[in-house]
C-alpha positions as CSV (number, residue, x, y, z in Angstrom):
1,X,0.0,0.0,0.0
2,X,1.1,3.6,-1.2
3,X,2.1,5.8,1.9
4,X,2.3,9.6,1.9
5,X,5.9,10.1,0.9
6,X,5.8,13.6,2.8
7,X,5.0,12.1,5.6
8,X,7.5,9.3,5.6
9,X,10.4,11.6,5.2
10,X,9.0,13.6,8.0
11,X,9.6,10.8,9.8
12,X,12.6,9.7,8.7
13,X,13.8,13.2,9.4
14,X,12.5,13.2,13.1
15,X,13.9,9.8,14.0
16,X,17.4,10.7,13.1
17,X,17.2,14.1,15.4
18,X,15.9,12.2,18.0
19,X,18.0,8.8,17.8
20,X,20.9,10.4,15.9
21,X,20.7,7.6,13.5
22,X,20.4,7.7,9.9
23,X,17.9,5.2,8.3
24,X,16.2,5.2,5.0
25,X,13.5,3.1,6.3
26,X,10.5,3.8,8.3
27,X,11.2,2.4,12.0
28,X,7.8,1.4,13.8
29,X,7.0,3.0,17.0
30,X,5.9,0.0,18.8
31,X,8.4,-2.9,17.7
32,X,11.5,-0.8,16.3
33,X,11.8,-2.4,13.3
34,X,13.0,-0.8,9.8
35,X,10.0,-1.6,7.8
36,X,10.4,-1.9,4.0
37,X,7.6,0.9,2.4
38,X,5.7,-2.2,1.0
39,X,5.1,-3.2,4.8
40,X,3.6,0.0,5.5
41,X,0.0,1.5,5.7
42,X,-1.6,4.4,6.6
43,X,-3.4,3.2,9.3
44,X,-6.3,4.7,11.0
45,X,-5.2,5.4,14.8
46,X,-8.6,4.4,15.9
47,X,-10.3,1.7,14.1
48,X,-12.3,2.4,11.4
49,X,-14.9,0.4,12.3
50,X,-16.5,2.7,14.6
51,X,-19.7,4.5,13.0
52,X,-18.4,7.8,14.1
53,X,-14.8,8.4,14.9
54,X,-11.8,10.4,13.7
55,X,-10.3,8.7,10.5
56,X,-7.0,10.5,11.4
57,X,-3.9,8.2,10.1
58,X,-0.8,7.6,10.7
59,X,1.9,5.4,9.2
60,X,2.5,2.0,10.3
61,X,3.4,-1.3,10.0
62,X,1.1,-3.2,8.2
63,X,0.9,-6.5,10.1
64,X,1.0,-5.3,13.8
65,X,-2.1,-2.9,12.5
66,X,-3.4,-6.3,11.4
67,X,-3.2,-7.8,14.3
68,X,-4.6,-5.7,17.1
69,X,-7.1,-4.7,14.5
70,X,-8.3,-8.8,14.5
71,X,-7.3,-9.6,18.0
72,X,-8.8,-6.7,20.7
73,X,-10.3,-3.5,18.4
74,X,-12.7,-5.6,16.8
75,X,-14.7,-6.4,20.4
76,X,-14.4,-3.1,21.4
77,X,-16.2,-1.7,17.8
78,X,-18.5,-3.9,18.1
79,X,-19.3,-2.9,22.0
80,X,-19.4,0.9,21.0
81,X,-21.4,0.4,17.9
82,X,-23.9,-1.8,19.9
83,X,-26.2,0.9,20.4
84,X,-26.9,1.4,17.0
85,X,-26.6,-2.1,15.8
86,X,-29.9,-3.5,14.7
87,X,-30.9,-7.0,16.6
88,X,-29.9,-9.3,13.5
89,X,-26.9,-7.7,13.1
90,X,-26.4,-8.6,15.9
91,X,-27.2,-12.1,15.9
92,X,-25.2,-12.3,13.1
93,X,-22.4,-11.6,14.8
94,X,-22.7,-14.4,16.7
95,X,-20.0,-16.8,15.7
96,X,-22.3,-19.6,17.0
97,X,-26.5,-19.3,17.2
98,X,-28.2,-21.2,20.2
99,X,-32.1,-20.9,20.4
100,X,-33.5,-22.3,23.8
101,X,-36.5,-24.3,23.1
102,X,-40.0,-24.1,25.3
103,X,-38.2,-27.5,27.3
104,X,-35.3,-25.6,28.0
105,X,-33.0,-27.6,25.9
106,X,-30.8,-25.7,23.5
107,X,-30.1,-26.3,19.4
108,X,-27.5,-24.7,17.0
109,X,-29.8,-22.8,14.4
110,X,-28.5,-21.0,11.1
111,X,-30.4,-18.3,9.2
112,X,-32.7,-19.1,6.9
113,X,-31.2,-17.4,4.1
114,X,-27.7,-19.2,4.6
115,X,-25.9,-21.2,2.1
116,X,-26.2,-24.3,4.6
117,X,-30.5,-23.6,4.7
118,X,-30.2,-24.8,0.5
119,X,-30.3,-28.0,1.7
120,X,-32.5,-27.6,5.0
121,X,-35.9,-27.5,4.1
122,X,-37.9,-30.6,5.0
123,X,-34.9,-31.5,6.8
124,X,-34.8,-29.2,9.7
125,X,-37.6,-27.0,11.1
126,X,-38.0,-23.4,10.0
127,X,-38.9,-21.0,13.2
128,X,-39.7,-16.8,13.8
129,X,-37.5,-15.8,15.7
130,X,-39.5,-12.7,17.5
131,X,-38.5,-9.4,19.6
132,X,-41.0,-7.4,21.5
133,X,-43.5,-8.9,19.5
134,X,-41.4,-7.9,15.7
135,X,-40.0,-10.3,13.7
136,X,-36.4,-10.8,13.9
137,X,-35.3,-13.8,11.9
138,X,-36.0,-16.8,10.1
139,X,-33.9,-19.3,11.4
140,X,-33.4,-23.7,10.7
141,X,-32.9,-25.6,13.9
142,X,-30.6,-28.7,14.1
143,X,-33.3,-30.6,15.4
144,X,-35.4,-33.2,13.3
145,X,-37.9,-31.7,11.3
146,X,-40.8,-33.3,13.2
147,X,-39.4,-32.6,16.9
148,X,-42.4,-32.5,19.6
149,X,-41.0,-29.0,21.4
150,X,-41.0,-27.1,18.5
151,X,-43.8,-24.9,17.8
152,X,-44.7,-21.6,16.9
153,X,-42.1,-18.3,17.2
154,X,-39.3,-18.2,19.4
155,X,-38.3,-14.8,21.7
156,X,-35.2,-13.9,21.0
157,X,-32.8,-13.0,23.9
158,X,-28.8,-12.6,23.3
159,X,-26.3,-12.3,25.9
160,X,-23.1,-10.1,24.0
161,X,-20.0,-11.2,25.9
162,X,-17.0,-8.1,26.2
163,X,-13.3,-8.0,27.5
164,X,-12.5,-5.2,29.8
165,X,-8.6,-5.6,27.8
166,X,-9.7,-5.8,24.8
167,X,-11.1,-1.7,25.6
168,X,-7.2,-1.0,27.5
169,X,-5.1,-3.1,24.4
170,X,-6.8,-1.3,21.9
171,X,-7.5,2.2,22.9
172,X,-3.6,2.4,24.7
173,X,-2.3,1.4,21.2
174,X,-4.5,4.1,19.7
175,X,-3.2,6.6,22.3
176,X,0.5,5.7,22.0
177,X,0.1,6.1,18.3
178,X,-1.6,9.7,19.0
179,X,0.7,11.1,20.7
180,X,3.7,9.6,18.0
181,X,1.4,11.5,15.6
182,X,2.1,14.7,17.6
183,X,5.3,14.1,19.1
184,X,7.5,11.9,16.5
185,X,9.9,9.4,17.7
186,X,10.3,11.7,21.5
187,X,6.7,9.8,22.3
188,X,9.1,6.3,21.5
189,X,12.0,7.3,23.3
190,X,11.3,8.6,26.6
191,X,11.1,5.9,29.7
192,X,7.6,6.2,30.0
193,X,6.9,5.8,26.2
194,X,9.4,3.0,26.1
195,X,7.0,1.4,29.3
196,X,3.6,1.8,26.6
197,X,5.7,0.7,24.2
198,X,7.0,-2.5,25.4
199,X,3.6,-3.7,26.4
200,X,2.3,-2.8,23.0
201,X,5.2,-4.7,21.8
202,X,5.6,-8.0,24.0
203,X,1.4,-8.7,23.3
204,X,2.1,-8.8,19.4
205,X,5.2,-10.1,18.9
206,X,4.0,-13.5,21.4
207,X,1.2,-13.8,19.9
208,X,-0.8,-13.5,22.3
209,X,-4.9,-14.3,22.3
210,X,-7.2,-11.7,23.2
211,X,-8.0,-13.1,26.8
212,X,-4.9,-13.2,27.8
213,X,-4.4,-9.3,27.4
214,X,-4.6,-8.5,30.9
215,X,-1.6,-10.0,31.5
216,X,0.4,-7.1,29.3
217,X,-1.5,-4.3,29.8
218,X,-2.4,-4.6,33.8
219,X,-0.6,-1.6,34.4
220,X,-3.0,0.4,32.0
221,X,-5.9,-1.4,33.5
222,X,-7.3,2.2,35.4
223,X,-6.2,4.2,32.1
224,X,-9.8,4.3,30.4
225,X,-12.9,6.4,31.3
226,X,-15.3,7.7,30.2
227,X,-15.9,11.4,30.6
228,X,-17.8,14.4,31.3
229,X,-17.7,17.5,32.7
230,X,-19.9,19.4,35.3
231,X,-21.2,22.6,36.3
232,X,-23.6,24.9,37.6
233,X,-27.0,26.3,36.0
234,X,-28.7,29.5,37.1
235,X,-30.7,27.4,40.2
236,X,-27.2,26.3,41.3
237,X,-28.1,22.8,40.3
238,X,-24.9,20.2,38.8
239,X,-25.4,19.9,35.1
240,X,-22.7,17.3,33.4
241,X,-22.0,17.7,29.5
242,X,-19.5,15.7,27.2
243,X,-16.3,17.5,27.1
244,X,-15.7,19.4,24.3
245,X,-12.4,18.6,22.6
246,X,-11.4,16.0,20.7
247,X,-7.3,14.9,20.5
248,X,-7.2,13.6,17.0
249,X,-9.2,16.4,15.4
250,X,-8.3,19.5,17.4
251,X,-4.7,18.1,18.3
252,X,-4.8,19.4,22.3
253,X,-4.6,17.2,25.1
254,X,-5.0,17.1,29.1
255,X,-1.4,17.1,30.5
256,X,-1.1,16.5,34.3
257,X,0.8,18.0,36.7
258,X,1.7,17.7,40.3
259,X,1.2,20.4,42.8
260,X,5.1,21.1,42.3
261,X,4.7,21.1,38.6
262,X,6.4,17.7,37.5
263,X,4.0,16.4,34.7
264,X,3.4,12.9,35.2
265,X,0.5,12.1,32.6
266,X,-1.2,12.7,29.2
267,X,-4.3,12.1,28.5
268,X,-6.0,11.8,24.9
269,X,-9.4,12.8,24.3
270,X,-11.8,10.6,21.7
271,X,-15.2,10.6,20.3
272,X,-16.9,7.6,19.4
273,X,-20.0,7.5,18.3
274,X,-21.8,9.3,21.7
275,X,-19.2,8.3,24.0
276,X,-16.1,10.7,25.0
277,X,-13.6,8.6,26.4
278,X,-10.3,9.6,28.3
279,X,-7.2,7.9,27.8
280,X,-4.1,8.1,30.3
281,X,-1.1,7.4,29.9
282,X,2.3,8.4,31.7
283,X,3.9,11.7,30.2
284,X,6.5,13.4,31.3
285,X,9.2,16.4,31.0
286,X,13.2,15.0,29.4
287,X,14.5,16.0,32.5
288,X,12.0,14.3,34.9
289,X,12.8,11.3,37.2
290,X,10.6,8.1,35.6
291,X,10.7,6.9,39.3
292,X,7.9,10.2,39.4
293,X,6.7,9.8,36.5
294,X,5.6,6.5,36.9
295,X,4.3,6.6,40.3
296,X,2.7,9.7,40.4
297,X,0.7,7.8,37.1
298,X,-0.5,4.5,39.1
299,X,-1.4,6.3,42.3
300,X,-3.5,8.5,40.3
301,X,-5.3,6.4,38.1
302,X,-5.6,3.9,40.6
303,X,-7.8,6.6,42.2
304,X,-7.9,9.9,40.8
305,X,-8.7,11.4,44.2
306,X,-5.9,9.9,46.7
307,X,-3.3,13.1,45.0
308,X,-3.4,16.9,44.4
309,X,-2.9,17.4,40.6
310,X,-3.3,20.0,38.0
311,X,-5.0,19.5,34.7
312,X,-4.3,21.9,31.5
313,X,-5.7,21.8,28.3
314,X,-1.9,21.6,26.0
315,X,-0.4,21.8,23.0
316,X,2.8,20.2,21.7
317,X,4.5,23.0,19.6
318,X,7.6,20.9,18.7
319,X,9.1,21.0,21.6
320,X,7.1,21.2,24.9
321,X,3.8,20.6,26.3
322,X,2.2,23.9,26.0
323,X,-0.5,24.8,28.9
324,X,-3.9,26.7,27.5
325,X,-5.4,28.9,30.1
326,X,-6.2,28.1,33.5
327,X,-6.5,24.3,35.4
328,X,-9.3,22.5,34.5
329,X,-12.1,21.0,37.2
330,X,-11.9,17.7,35.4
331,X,-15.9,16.4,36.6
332,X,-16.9,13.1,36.5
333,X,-14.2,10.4,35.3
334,X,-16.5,7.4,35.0
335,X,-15.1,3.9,34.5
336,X,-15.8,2.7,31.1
337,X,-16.6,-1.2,32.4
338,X,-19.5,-0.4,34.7
């Protein structure tokens, strides 16, 4: 695939100032490796599965896009979209369909209009399956055709199973890879980066399955909220509202600071769909102790309350974390798995 050249030696410009190493070849942010260009994509930094999302891009490396594209964002579009996912598309995303029968034993079923139903008719029965009284589906049961508890429609009920990890893998890598889009190779090279990184990193290149996530991104486990603001109308009343910004399309983020002014966190703002969610990860000045950095980061994500911090609305110019106006009262961070 055909990647902005622009952009590539913009890259290849900003990794040798930041290395000091001269490369003709793209290296990726997460594994390091110099990628021929026919292993590279412009990859969306949030998947572009989502109904309504930034399509920013960024280039990458083809098959580690792949994969966390396959193994954790695919469970978390699917749980964002599920609002606006009509019921049989929703069975259809069903790797396996189960109908429970009026005995309360349970039969595989496909849909009616399914390559396998060719052969089904007068060999399996053909049920409704119904939803608050609408049709839903047609489906074939693998049952014989003349089985004694099947009769008339069948309510539909579907438990959607979702990963907490599958939400932290995907939306860290989409927050790394923000913040490489804004910073270049100094979001790759700093200790804290290189701690993102590595987890990023370690997950792909052991191929890991997608339940075993939690076991390389537990320290981003308190990283993703969801978020609103809050204040006061004329009666004095709390009113809460999505917050306004957006990282990928407005290019400002929230960068934390301790009382003493040692940043310690960044956190990336994203829309999707009708959800603002808030993504932290550890940030920090080049002259600041990681030791800070990195424990200022757990104790306050672990519980947002337990420290003093201040929260800016910034801007990377190039070369620094630039602060815009006055700390913000950051509201109501509400976990995303409840």
């Amino acid at each position: 695939m055909t990647v902005d050249r622009a952009k590539l030696a913009s890259h290849l410009d900003d990794y040798f100032r930041v290395s000091g190493q001269k490369t003709d070849r793209f290296v990726c942010p997460i594994t390091l490796r110099k990628c021929n260009e026919d292993e590279l994509i412009d990859g969306h930094i949030l998947n572009d599965g989502f109904l309504c999302a930034s399509r920013r891009k960024v280039i990458q490396y083809g098959h580690i896009d792949h994969f966390y594209g396959s193994c954790v964002e695919a469970g978390l579009v699917r749980f964002l979209n599920l609002r606006h996912t009509s019921d049989l598309d929703i069975l259809r995303q069903s790797r396996e369909l189960t109908v429970t029968l009026s005995d309360g034993s349970k039969v595989k079923a496909f849909f009616a209009e399914s390559r396998a139903a060719k052969k089904a008719e007068g060999h399996f029965p053909l049920v409704d399956l119904i939803k608050d009284g609408k049709h839903v589906a047609s489906v074939y049961l693998r049952t014989p055709y003349d089985s004694p508890n099947v009769s008339g429609p069948i309510d539909v009920t579907k438990t959607a199973v979702f990963y907490r990890y599958d939400w932290v893998a995907s939306l860290v890598k989409a927050s790394y890879l923000t913040f490489f889009d804004m910073l270049g190779y100094t979001a790759v090279f700093t200790p804290w980066g290189d701690t993102i990184r590595r987890s990023l990193k370690q997950f792909y290149e052991e191929n890991a399955k997608r339940k075993d996530a939690g076991k390389y991104f537990a320290d981003f486990r308190n990283a993703i909220h969801v978020m609103t603001t809050r204040s006061l109308d004329e009666k004095g009343n709390e009113i809460r509202y999505d917050y306004p910004s957006d990282t990928l399309t407005d290019r400002e983020a929230l960068v934390h600071f301790t009382p003493r002014g040692i940043m310690f966190a960044g956190t990336c703002i994203f829309k999707v769909n009708d959800v603002t969610i808030a993504v932290t990860l550890p940030e920090g000045a080049p002259d600041t102790d990681v030791g800070v950095v990195l424990d200022w980061y757990k104790v306050v994500t672990e519980d947002p309350t337990a420290r003093p911090q201040m929260v800016y609305r910034s801007r990377y110019d190039g070369c620094q974390w630039l602060r815009q106006g006055n700390p913000l009262a950051m509201g109501i961070l509400t976990d995303l798995y409840r």
